[in-house]
N, C-alpha and C positions, 0 to 999 in steps of 0.2 A: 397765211396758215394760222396765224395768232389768232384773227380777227377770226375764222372759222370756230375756233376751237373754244374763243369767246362767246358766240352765237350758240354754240351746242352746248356752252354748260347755261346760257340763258335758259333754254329747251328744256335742258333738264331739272334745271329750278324749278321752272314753271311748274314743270308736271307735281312737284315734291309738295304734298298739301297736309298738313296735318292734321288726322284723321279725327281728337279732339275737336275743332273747330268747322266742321262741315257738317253741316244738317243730312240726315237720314229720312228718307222715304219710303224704307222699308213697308211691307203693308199698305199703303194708302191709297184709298180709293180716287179714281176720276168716275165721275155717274153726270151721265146725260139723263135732265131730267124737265118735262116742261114748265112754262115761266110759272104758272099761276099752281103747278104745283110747287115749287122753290117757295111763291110767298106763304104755300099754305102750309109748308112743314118744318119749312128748311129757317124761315125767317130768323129767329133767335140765335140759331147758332150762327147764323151769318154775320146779326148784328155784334154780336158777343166776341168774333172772332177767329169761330172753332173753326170752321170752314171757309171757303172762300169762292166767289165766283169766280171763273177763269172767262172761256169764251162764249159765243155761243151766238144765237141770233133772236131775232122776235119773237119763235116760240120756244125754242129747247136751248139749255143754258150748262155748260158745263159745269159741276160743284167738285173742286177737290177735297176730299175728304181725309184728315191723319187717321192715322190708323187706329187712334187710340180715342177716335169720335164714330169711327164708322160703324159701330154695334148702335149707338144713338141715332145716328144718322137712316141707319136703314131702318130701324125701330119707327123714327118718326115719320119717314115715309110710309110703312104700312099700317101703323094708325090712322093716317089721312088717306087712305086707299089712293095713293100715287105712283102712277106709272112711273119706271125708271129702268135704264139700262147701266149697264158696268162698261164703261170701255177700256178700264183695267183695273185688276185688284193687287197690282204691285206697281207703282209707279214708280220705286227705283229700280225694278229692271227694264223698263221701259229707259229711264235717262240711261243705263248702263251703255246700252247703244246707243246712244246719242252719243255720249265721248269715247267710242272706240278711238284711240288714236292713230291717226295717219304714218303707214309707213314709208311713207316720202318724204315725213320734215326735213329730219335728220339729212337724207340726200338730195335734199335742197338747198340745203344749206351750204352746202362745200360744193353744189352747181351751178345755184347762183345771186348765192351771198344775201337771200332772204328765203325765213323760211314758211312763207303762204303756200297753201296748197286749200282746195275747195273739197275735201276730202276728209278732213276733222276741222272741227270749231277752236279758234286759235283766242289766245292771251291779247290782253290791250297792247301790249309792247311788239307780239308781232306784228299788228296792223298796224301802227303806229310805223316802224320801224319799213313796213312794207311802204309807205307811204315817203318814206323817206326815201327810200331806195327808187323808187319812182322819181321822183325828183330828181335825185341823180343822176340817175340814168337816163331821163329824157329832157333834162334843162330847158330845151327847145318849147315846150308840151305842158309836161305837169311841172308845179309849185305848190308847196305844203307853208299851211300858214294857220296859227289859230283864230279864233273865235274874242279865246279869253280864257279864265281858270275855272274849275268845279268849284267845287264847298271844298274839297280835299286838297285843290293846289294840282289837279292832273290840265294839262292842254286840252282845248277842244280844240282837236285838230280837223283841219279840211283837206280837201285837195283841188287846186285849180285846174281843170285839162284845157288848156286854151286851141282856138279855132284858129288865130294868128288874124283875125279880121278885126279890123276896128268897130265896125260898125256888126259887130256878132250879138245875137240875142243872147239869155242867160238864161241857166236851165240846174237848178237846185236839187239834188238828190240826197238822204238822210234813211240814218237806219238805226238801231239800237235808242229809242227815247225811253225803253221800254227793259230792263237790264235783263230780264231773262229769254228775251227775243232774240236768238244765237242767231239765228235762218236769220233773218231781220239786216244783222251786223254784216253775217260771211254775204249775205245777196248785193249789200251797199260796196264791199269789198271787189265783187267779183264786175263792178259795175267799171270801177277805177281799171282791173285789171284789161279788161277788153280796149275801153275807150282809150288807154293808152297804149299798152303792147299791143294792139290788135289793131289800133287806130284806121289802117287803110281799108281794113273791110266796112267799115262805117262812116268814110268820108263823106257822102251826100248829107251828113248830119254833121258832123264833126266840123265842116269846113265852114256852118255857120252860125256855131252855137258854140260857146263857152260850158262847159260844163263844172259845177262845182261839188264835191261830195263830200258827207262830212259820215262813216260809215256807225262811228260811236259817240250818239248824243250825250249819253249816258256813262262815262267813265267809270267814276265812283261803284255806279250801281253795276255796272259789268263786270272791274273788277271783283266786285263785292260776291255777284252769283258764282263765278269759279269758283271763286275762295273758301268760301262761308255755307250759303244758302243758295243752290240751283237756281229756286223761284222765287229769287230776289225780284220787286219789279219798278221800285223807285229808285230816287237818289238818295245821297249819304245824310244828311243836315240833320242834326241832331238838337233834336228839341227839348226844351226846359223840362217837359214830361218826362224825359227819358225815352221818347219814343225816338224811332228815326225814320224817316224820308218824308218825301212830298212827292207826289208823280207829276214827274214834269209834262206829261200829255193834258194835262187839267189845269194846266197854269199861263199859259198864254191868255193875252190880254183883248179878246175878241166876247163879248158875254161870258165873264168870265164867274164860272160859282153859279149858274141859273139851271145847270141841270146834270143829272148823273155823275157827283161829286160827293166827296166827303168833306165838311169843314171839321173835323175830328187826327188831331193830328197823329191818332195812334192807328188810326183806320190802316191796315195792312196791304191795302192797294190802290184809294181813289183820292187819299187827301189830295187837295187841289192846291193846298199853301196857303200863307198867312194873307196874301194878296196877289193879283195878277201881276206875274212877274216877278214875285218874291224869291224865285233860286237863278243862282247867278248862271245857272248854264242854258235855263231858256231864255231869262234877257240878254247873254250875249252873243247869242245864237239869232235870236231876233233882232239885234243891231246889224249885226251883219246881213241879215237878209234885206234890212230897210235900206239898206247904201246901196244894193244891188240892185234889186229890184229886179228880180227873175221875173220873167215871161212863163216859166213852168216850174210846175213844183210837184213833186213824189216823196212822199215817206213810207220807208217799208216797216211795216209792221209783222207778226205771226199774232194767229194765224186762224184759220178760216175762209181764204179762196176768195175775197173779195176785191171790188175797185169801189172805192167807198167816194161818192161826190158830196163837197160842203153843201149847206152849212148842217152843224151836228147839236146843236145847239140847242133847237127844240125839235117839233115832230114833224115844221109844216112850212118853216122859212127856210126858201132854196135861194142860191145867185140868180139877178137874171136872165144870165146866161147859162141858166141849166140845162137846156138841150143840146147847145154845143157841146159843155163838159161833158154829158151823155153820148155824144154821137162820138168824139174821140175815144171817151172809153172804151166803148166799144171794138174800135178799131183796136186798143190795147188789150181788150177780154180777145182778138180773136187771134191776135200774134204772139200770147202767153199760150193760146188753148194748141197752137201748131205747133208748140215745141215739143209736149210729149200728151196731148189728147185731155189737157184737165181743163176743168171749166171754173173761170173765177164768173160769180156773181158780179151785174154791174146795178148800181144804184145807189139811191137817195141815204147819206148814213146810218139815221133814225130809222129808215123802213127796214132795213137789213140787222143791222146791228141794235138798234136803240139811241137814244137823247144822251149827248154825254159835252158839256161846252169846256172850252179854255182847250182843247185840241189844237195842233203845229198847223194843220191845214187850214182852219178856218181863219185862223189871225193871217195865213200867209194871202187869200181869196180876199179876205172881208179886209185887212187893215193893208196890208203890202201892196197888195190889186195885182197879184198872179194873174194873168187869163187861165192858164190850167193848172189847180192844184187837186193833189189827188191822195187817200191815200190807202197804198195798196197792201193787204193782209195777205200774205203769202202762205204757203204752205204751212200743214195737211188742212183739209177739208173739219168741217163741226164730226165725222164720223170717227177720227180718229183722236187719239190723245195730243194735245195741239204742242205744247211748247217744247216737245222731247221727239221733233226730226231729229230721224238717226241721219248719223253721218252719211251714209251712202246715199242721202238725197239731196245734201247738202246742194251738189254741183245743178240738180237739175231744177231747183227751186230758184238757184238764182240765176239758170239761164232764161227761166219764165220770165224775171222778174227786168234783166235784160232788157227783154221783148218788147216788154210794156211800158217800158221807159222810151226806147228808143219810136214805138209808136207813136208817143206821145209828142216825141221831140221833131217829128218827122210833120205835125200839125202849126207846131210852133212858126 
C-alpha cells in the first residue's frame, strides 16, 4: 500500500510543471513548403534561427514558424511567389492533444505496481521504472542494465529480453535519440512490453534471437522536452557559448561532419559536436553495440512513414547489400501497412529524406557490420503536423512499429 501510494504521488509530481519554465506555442505556424522554395525565402531566417526545419522529404519540407516570425515568414514567401500550405496555425493546440493524459495511470498503478499504459506519453522515470518491473517480474526473460551516464549523470538504460539459447543471434532496438520523438520512445516501450508479457505469441522469433532495447537514447533531452521546451531535440551539454546540445543522430563516428550537419554549436537542431563521438551517450551506446554485435538493428524515429536503408551519408553510397536490405524492408513496409492500412515509404535515406551523416544506423551497417540496420520514421505521414501524435494513436503507431521489427527479426 505504501509503495502504491508512493508511485501515485510520483504521477502526480510528474504532471506538476511549472508554468514559468515551459515554452508556449501559442500561435505558431507549421507550413509545408517546397525545398527550392525554403532556400528561396525562408533561407535567413533559418540560418538566423527564427525558424526551423522540422521534417519533410526531397521535395516539400516542413518549417515551424513562432508566432512572433510568422507575419515575416508568410511575407517572405509571397514576395518570392512561393507556394505554401498551413498544416496549422496553433501548434500548441495541436500538442494539447498530444498530452491528453491517460485515465488508466493512476489505476495501473494499484493493478500492477507500474504505471505504463500506450495511451499517454509517460516521464523517463516511468519507463525507467517500467523496465524495472519487467525485470522483476520476469527474472527468467528480461535484465535491465545500462550503457553508461548522460552529460547529466541519468542511466542509459536497456533491456535484455533473452531467447534462453546460447547460440541466439542479437537483435538491437532504440528509440528517443531524438528528445522530442514521444511516438519514437512509447513505440520502443511497447516493443519491450509485447516481447516480454506477450512473449508466447512471438516465439518462432523469440526462441532464437536475444533482443535488446534501449527505448530512451536521449535522457537529458526527454527529460528536458516535458519540462521546459516540447520541441526539444538534442542532448543537454552545455557549451562555453552558452549555447546547449549536440544532436546525438549526427555524431556517430561513421563519415562523420560530411553532410547535413551543423558545425555551429548554437545551431538549434543539427550541431553534430565537437567530434565523432564527443557526447557521452552515443559513445556508450556504441560500445555496447560493439561487444554485441547485433545481427539487426532498428531505430525508431518520428516522423514521416518511412523505412529508411544506410548509408545516409551522401546521395549515392549504398551497402553492398542494398537489395537484400530492400527486399526485407519490404517485407516490413507490408506487415506495418496490415496493421491498420498505412503505407510507410521504403528506400535509399538521401532519396527519401535527404544527405545527413554521423546517423546510429550507418555507424551500426558501416562500422559494427549489422547485416540489417534500419531506421524506421514512424508515424503521422509529411501531411500532417509530425511530432504532436495525439495520444489516441500512440498504441497504434507502435503496433506498426511492432510489425516491422518483428519482420525484420523473422529474416535474421
Amino acid at each position: 500500500m505504501y509503495r502504491a501510494i508512493a508511485l501515485l504521488s510520483a504521477v502526480l509530481f510528474a504532471g506538476s510543471i511549472s508554468a514559468e519554465s515551459v515554452v508556449s506555442y501559442d500561435g505558431d505556424n507549421v507550413l509545408s513548403i517546397p525545398v527550392d522554395g525554403v532556400e528561396k525565402a525562408l533561407r535567413s531566417l533559418i540560418d538566423n534561427g527564427d525558424v526551423e526545419r522540422w521534417g519533410g522529404n526531397v521535395t516539400h519540407l516542413q518549417i515551424h514558424v513562432p508566432s512572433a516570425k510568422v507575419e515575416e515568414a508568410i511575407g517572405a514567401l509571397a514576395r518570392n511567389d512561393v507556394d505554401y500550405s498551413i498544416l496549422t496555425e496553433d501548434l500548441q493546440r495541436d500538442l494539447d492533444q498530444e498530452t491528453v493524459a491517460s485515465k488508466n495511470r493512476v489505476r495501473n498503478i494499484f493493478r500492477s505496481g507500474h504505471s505504463m499504459d500506450w495511451t499517454s506519453y509517460h516521464r523517463l522515470s516511468d519507463i525507467h521504472n517500467y523496465m524495472d518491473y519487467l525485470a522483476k517480474t520476469y527474472p527468467n526473460v528480461a535484465s535491465v542494465a545500462s550503457a553508461g551516464k548522460t552529460i547529466e549523470g541519468r542511466d542509459l538504460k536497456y533491456l535484455k529480453i533473452s531467447s534462453g539459447n546460447r547460440n541466439a543471434k542479437k537483435f538491437w532496438v532504440d528509440g528517443g535519440i531524438h528528445a522530442r520523438e514521444w511516438a519514437a520512445t512509447a513505440s520502443a516501450a511497447y516493443v519491450m512490453k509485447e516481447l516480454v508479457e506477450n512473449r508466447s505469441k512471438y516465439a518462432s522469433v523469440l526462441n532464437k534471437i536475444d533482443f535488446y532495447v534501449m527505448p530512451v537514447m536521449n535522457p537529458d533531452g526527454y527529460e528536458y522536452s516535458h519540462t521546459n521546451e516540447r520541441m526539444w531535440r538534442k542532448n543537454r551539454r552545455r557549451h562555453s557559448s552558452g549555447c546547449v546540445g549536440a544532436d546525438l543522430n549526427r555524431n556517430w563516428g561513421f563519415h562523420w561532419g560530411e553532410s547535413g550537419v551543423s558545425k555551429n554549436p548554437c545551431d538549434p537542431q543539427i550541431y553534430a559536436g565537437a567530434k565523432a563521438f564527443s557526447e557521452p551517450e552515443s559513445q556508450s551506446i556504441a560500445n555496447v553495440i560493439s561487444s554485441l554485435k547485433p545481427e539487426g538493428y532498428i531505430s525508431f524515429h518520428t516522423y514521416g512513414q518511412y523505412i529508411l536503408i544506410p548509408f545516409a551519408f551522401d546521395d549515392y553510397t549504398k551497402p553492398n547489400d542494398f537489395n537484400e536490405l530492400r527486399r526485407v524492408a519490404l517485407k516490413a513496409q507490408a506487415a506495418m501497412k496490415a496493421v491498420a492500412g498505412e503505407t510507410y515509404k521504403v528506400g535509399h535515406t538521401p532519396t527519401l529524406v535527404g544527405a545527413a551523416a554521423g546517423g546510429s544506423d550507418d555507424w551500426v551497417k558501416g562500422v559494427a557490420g549489422a547485416k540489417y540496420a534500419y531506421t524506421f520514421e514512424l508515424r503521422p505521414n509529411n501531411d500532417r503536423v509530425g511530432f504532436a501524435l495525439p495520444a489516441r494513436l500512440i498504441s497504434v503507431a507502435a503496433q506498426e512499429a511492432l510489425a516491422g521489427v518483428l519482420a525484420v527479426a523473422n529474416e535474421v
